[in-house]
PQR file with spaces between the fields and no chain letter, atoms N, CA, C, O and H, PARSE charges and radii, in Angstrom:
ATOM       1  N    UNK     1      -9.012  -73.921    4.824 -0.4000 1.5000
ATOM       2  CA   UNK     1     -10.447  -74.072    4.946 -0.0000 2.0000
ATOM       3  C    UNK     1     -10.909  -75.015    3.831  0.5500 1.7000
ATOM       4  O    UNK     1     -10.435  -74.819    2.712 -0.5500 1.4000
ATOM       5  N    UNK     2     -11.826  -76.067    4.017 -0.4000 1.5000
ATOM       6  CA   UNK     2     -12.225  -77.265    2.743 -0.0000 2.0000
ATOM       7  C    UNK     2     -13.372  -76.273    2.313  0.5500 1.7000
ATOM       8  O    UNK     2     -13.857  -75.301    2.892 -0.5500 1.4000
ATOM       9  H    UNK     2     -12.211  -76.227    4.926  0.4000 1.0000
ATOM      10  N    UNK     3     -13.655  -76.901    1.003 -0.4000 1.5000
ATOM      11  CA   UNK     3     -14.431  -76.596    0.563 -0.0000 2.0000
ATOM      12  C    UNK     3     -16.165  -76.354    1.063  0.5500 1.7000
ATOM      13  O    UNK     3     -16.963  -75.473    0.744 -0.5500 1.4000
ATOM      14  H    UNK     3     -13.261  -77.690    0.533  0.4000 1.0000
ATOM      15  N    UNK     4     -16.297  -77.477    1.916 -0.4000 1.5000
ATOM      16  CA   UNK     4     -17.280  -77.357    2.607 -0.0000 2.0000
ATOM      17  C    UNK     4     -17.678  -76.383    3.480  0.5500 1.7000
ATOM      18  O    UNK     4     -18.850  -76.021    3.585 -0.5500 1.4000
ATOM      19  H    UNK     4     -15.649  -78.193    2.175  0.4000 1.0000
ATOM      20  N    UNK     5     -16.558  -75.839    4.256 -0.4000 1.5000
ATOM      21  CA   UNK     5     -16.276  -75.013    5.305 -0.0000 2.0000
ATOM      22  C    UNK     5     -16.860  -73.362    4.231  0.5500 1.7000
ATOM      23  O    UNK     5     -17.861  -72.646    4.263 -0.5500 1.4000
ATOM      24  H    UNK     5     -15.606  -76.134    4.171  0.4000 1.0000
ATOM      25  N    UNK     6     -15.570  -73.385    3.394 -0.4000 1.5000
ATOM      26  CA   UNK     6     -16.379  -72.189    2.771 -0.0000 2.0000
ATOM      27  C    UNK     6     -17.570  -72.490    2.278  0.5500 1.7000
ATOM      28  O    UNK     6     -18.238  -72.262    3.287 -0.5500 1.4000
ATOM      29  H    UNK     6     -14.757  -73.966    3.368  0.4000 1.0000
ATOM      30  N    UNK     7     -18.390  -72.857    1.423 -0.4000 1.5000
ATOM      31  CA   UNK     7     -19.575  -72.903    1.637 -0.0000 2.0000
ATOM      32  C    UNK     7     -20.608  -72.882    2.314  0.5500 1.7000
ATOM      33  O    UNK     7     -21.747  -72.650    1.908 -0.5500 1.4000
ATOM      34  H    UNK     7     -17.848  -73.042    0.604  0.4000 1.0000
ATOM      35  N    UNK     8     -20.160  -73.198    3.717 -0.4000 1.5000
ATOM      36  CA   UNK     8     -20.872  -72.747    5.174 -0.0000 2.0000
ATOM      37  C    UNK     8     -21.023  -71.081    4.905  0.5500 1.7000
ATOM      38  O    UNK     8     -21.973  -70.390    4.539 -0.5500 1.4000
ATOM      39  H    UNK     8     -19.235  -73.386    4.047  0.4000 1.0000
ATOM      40  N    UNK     9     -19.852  -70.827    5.206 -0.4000 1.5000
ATOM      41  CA   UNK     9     -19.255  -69.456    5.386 -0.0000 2.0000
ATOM      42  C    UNK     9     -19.999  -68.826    4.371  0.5500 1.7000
ATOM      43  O    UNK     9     -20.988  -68.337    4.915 -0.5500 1.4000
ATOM      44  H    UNK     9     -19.080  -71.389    5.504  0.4000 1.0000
ATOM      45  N    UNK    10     -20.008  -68.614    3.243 -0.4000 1.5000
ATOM      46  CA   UNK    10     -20.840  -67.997    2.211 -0.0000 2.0000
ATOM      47  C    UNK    10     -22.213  -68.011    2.107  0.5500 1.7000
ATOM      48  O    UNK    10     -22.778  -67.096    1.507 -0.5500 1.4000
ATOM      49  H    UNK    10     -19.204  -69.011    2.801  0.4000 1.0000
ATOM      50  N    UNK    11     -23.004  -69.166    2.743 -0.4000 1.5000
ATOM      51  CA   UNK    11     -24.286  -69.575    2.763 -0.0000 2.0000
ATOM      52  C    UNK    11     -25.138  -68.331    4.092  0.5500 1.7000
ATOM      53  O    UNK    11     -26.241  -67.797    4.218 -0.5500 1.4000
ATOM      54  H    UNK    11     -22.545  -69.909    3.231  0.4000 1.0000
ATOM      55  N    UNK    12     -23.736  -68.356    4.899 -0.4000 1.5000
ATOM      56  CA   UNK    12     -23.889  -67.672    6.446 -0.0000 2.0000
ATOM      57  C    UNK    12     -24.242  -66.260    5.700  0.5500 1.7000
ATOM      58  O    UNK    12     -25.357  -65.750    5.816 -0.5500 1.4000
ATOM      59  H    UNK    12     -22.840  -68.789    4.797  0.4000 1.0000
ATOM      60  N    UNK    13     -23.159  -65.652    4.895 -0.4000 1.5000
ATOM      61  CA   UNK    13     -22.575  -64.040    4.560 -0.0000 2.0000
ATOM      62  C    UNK    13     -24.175  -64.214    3.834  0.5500 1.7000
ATOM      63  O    UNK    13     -24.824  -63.196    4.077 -0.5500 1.4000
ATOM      64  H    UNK    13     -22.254  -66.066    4.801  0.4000 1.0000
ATOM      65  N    UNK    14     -24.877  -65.106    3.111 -0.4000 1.5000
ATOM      66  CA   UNK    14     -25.763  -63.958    2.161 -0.0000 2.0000
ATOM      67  C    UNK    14     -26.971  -64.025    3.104  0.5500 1.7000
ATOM      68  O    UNK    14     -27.760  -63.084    3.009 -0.5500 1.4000
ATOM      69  H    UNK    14     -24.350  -65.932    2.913  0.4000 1.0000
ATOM      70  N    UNK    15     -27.297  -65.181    4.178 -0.4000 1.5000
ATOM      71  CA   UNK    15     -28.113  -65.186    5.171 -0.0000 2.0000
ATOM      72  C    UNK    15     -28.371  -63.984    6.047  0.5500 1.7000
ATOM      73  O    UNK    15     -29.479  -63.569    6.386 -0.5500 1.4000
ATOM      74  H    UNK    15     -26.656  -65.945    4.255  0.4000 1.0000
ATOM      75  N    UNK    16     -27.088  -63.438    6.394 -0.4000 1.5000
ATOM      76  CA   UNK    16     -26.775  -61.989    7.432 -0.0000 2.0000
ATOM      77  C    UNK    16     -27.007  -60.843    6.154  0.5500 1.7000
ATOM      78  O    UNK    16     -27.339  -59.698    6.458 -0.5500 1.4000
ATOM      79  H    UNK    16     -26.187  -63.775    6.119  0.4000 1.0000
ATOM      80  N    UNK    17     -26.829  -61.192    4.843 -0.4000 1.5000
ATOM      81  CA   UNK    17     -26.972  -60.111    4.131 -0.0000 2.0000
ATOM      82  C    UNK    17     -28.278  -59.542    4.261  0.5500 1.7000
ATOM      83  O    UNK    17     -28.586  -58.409    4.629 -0.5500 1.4000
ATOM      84  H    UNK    17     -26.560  -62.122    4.596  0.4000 1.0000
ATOM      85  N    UNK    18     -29.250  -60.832    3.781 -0.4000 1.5000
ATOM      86  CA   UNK    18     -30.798  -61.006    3.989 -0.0000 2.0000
ATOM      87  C    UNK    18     -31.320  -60.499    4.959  0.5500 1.7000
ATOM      88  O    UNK    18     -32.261  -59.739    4.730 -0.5500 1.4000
ATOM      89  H    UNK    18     -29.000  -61.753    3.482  0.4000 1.0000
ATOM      90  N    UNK    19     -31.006  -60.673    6.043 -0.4000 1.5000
ATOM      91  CA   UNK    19     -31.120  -59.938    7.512 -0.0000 2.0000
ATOM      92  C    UNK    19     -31.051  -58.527    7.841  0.5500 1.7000
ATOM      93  O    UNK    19     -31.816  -57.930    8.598 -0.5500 1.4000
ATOM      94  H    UNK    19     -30.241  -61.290    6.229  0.4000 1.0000
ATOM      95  N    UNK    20     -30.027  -58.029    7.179 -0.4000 1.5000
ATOM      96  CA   UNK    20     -29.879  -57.240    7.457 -0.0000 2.0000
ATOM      97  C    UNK    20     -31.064  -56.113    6.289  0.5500 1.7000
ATOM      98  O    UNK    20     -31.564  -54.993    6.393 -0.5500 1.4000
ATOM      99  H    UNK    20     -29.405  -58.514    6.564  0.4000 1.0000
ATOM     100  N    UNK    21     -31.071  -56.887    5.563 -0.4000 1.5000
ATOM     101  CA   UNK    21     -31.667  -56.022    4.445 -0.0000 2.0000
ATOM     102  C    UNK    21     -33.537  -56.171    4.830  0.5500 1.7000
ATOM     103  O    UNK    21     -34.362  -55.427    4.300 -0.5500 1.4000
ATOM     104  H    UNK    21     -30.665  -57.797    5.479  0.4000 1.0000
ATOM     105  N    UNK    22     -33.853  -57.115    5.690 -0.4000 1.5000
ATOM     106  CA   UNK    22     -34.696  -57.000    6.068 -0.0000 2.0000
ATOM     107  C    UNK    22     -34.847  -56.194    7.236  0.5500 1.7000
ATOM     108  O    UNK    22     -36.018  -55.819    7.288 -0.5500 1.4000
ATOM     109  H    UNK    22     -33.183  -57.720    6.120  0.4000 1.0000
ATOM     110  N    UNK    23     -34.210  -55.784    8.149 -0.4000 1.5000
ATOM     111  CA   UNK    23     -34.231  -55.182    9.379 -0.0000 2.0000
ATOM     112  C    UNK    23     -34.484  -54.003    8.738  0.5500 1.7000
ATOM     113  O    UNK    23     -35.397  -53.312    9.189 -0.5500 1.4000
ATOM     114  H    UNK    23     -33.258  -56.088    8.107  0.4000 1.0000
ATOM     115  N    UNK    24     -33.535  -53.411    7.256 -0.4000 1.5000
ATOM     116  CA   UNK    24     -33.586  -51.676    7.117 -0.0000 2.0000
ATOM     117  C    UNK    24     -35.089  -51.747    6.918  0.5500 1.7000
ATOM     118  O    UNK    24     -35.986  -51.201    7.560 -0.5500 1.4000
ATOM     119  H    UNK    24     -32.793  -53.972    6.890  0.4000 1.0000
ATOM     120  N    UNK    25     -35.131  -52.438    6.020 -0.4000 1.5000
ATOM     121  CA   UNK    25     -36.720  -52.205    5.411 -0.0000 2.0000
ATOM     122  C    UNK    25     -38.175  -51.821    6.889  0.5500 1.7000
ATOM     123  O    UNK    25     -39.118  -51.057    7.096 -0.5500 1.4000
ATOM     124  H    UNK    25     -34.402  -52.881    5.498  0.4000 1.0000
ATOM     125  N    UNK    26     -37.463  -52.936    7.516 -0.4000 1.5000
ATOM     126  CA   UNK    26     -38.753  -52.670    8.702 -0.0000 2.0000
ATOM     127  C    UNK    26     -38.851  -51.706    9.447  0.5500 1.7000
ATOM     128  O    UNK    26     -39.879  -51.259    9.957 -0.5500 1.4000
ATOM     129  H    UNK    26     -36.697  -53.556    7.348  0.4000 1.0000
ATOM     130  N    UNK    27     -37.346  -51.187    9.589 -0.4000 1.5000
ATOM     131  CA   UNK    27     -36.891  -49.867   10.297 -0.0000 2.0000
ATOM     132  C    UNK    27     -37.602  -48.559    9.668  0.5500 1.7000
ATOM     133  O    UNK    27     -37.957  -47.562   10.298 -0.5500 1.4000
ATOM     134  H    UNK    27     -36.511  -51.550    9.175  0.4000 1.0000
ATOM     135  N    UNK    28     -37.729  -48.792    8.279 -0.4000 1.5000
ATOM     136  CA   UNK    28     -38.263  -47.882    7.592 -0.0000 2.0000
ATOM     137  C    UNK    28     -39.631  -47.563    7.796  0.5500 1.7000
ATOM     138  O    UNK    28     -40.039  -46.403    7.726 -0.5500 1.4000
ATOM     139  H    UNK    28     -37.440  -49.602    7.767  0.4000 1.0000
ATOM     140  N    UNK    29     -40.535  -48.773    8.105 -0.4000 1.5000
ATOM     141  CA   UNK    29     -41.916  -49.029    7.887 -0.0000 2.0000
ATOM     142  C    UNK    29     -42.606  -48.639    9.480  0.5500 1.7000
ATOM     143  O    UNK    29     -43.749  -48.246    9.713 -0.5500 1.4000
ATOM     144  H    UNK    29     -40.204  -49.715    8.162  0.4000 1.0000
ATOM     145  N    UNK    30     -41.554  -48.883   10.387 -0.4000 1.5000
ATOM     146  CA   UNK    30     -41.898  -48.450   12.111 -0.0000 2.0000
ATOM     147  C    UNK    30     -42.321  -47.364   12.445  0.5500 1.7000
ATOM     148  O    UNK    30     -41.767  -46.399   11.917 -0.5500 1.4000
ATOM     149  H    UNK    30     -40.625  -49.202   10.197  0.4000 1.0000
ATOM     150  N    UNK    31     -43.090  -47.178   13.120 -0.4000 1.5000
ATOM     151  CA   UNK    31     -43.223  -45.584   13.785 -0.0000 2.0000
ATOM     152  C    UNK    31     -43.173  -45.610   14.935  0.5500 1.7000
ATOM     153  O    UNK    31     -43.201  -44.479   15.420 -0.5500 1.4000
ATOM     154  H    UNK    31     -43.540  -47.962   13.549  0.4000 1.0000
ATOM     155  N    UNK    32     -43.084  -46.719   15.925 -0.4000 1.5000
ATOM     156  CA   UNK    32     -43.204  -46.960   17.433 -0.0000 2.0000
ATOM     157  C    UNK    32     -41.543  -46.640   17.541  0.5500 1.7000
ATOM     158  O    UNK    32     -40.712  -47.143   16.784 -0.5500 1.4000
ATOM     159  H    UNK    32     -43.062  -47.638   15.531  0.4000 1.0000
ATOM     160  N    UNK    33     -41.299  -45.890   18.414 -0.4000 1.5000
ATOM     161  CA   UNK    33     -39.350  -45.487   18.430 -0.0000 2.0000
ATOM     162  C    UNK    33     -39.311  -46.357   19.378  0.5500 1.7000
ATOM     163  O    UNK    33     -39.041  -45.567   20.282 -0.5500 1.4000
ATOM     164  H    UNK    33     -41.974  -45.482   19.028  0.4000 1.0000
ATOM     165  N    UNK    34     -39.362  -47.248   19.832 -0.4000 1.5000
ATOM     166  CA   UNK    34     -39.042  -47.860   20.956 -0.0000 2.0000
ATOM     167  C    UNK    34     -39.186  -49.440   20.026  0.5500 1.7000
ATOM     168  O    UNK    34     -38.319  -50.149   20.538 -0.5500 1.4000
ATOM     169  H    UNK    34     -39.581  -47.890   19.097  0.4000 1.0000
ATOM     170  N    UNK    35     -39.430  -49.722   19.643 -0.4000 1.5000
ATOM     171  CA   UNK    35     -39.710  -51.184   18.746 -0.0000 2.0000
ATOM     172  C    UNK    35     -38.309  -50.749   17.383  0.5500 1.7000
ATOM     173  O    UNK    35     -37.543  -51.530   16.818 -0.5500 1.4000
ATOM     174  H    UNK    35     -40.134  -49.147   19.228  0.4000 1.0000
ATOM     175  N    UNK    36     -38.430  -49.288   17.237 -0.4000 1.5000
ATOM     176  CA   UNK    36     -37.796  -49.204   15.656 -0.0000 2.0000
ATOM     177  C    UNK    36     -36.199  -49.022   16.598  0.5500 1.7000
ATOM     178  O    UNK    36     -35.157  -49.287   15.997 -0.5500 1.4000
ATOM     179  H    UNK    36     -39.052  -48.653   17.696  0.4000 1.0000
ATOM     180  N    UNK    37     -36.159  -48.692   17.650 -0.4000 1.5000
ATOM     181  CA   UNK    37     -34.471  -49.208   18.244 -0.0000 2.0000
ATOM     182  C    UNK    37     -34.025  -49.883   18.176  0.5500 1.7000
ATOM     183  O    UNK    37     -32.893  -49.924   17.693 -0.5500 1.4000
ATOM     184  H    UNK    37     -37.005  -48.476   18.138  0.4000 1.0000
ATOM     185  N    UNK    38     -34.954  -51.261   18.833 -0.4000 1.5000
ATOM     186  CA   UNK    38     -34.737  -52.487   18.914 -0.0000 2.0000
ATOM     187  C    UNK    38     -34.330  -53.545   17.665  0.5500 1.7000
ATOM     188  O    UNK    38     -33.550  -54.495   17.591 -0.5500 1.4000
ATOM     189  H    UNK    38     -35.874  -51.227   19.224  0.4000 1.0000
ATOM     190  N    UNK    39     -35.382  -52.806   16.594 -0.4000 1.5000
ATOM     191  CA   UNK    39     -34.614  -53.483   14.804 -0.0000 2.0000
ATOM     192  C    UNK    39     -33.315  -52.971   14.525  0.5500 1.7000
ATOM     193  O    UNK    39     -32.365  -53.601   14.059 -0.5500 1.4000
ATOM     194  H    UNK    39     -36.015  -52.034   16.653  0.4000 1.0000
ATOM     195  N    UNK    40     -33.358  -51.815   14.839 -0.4000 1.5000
ATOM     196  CA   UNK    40     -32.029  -51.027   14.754 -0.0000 2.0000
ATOM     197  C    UNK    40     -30.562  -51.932   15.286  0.5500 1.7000
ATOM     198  O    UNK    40     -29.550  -52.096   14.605 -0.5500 1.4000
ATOM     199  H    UNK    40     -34.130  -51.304   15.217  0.4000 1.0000
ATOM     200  N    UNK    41     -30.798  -52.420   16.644 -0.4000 1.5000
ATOM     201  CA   UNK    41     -29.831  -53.261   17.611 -0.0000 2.0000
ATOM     202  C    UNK    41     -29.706  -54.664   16.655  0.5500 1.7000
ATOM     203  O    UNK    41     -28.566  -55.128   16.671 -0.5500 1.4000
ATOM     204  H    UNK    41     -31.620  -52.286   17.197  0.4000 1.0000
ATOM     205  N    UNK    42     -30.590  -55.345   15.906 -0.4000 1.5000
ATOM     206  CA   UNK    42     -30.709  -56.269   15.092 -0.0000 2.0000
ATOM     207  C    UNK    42     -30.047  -56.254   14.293  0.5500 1.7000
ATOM     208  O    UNK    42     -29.339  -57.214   13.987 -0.5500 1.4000
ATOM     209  H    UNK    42     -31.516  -54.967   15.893  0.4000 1.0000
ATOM     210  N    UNK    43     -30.070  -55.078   13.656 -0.4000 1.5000
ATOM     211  CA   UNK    43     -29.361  -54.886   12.097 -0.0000 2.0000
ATOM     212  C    UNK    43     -28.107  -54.731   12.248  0.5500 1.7000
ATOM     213  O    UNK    43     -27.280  -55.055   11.395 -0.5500 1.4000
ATOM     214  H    UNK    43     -30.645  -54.299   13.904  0.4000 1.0000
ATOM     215  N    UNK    44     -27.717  -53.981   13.870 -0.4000 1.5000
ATOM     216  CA   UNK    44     -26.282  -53.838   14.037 -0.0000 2.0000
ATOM     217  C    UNK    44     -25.665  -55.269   14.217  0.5500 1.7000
ATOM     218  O    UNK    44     -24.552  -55.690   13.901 -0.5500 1.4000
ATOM     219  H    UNK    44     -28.389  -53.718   14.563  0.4000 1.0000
ATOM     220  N    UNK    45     -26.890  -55.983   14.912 -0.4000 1.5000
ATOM     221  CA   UNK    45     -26.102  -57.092   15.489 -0.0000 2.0000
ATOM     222  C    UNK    45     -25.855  -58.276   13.979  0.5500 1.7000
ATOM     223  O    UNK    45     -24.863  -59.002   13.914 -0.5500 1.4000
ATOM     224  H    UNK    45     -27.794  -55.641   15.169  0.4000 1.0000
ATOM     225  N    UNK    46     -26.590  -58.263   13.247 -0.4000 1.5000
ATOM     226  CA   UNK    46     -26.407  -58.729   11.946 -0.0000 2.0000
ATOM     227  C    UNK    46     -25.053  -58.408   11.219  0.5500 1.7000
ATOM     228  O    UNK    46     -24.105  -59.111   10.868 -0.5500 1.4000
ATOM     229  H    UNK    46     -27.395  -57.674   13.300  0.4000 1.0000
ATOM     230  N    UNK    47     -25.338  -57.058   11.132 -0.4000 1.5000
ATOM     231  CA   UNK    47     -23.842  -56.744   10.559 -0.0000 2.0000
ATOM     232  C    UNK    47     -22.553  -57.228   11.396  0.5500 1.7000
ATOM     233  O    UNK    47     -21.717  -57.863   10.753 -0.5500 1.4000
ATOM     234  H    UNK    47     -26.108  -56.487   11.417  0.4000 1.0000
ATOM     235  N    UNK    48     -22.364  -57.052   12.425 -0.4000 1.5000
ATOM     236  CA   UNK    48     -21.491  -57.906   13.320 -0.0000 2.0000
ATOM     237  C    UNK    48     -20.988  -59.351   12.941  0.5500 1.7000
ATOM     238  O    UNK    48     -19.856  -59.831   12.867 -0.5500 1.4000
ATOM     239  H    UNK    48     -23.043  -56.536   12.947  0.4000 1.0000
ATOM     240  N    UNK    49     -22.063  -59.792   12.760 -0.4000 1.5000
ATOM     241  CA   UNK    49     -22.511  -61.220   12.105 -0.0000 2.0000
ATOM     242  C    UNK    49     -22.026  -61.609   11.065  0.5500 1.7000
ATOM     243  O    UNK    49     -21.675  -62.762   10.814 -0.5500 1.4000
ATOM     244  H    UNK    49     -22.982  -59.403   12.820  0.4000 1.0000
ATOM     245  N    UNK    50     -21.968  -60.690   10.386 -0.4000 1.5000
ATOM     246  CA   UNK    50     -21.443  -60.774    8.915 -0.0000 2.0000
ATOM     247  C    UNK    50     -20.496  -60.849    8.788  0.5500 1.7000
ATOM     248  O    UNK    50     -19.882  -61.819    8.345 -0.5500 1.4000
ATOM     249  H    UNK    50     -22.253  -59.754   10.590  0.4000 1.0000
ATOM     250  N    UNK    51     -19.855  -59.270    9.342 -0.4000 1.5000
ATOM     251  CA   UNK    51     -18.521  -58.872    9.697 -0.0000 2.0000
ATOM     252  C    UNK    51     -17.522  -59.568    9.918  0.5500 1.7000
ATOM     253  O    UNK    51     -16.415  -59.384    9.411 -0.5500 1.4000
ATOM     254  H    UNK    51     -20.354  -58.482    9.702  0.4000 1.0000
ATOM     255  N    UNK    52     -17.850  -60.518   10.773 -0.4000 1.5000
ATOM     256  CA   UNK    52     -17.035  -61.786   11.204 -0.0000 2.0000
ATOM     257  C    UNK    52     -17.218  -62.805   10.773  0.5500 1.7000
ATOM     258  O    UNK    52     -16.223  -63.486   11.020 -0.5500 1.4000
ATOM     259  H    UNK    52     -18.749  -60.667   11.184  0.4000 1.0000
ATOM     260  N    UNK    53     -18.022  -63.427   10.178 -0.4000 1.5000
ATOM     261  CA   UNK    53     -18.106  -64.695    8.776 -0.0000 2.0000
ATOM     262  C    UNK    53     -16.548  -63.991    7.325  0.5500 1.7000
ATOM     263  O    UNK    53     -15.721  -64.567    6.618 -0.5500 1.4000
ATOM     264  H    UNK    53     -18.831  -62.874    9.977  0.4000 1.0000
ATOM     265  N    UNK    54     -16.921  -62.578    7.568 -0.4000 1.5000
ATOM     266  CA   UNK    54     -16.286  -62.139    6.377 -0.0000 2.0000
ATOM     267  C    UNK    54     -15.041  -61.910    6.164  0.5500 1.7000
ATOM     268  O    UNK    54     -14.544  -61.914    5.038 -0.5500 1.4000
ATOM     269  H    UNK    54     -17.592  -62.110    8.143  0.4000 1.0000
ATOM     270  N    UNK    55     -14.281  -61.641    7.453 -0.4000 1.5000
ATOM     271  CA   UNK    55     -12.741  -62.285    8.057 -0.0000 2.0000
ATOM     272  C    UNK    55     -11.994  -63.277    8.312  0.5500 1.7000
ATOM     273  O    UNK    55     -10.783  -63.451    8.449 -0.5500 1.4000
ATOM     274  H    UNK    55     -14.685  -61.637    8.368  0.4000 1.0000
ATOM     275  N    UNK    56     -13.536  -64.327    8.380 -0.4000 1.5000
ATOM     276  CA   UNK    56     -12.886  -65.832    8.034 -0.0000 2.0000
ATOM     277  C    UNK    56     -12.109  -66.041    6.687  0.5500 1.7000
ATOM     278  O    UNK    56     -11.147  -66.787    6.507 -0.5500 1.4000
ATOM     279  H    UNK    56     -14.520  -64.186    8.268  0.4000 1.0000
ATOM     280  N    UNK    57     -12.746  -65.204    5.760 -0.4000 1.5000
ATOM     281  CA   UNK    57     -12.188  -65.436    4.398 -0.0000 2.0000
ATOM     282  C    UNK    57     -11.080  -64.690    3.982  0.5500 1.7000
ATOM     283  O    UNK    57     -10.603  -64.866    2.861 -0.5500 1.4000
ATOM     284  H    UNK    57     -13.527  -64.598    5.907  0.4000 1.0000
């Protein structure tokens, strides 16, 4: 992997970090259960996201 490549890759991991750390927060702040699922599916799908940027390495 060049250097560039990882730097993608790392730029990606703290982007999905961000994401994700925003989804808990909103999850927290929801009271509609039907909207606070849907952040829920986000945050999973983020972590996914991550997950797999983070196996590249």
């Amino acid at each position: 992997m060049t250097n560039k490549e990882l730097l993608y890759v790392e730029d990606a991991l703290g982007h999905e970090q961000y994401f994700q750390t925003q989804c808990c927060e909103t999850i927290n702040k929801l009271q509609d259960g039907e909207l606070k699922s849907f952040v829920q599916q986000l945050e999973q799908a983020h972590k996914t996201i991550f997950q797999s940027f983070y196996g590249l390495l």
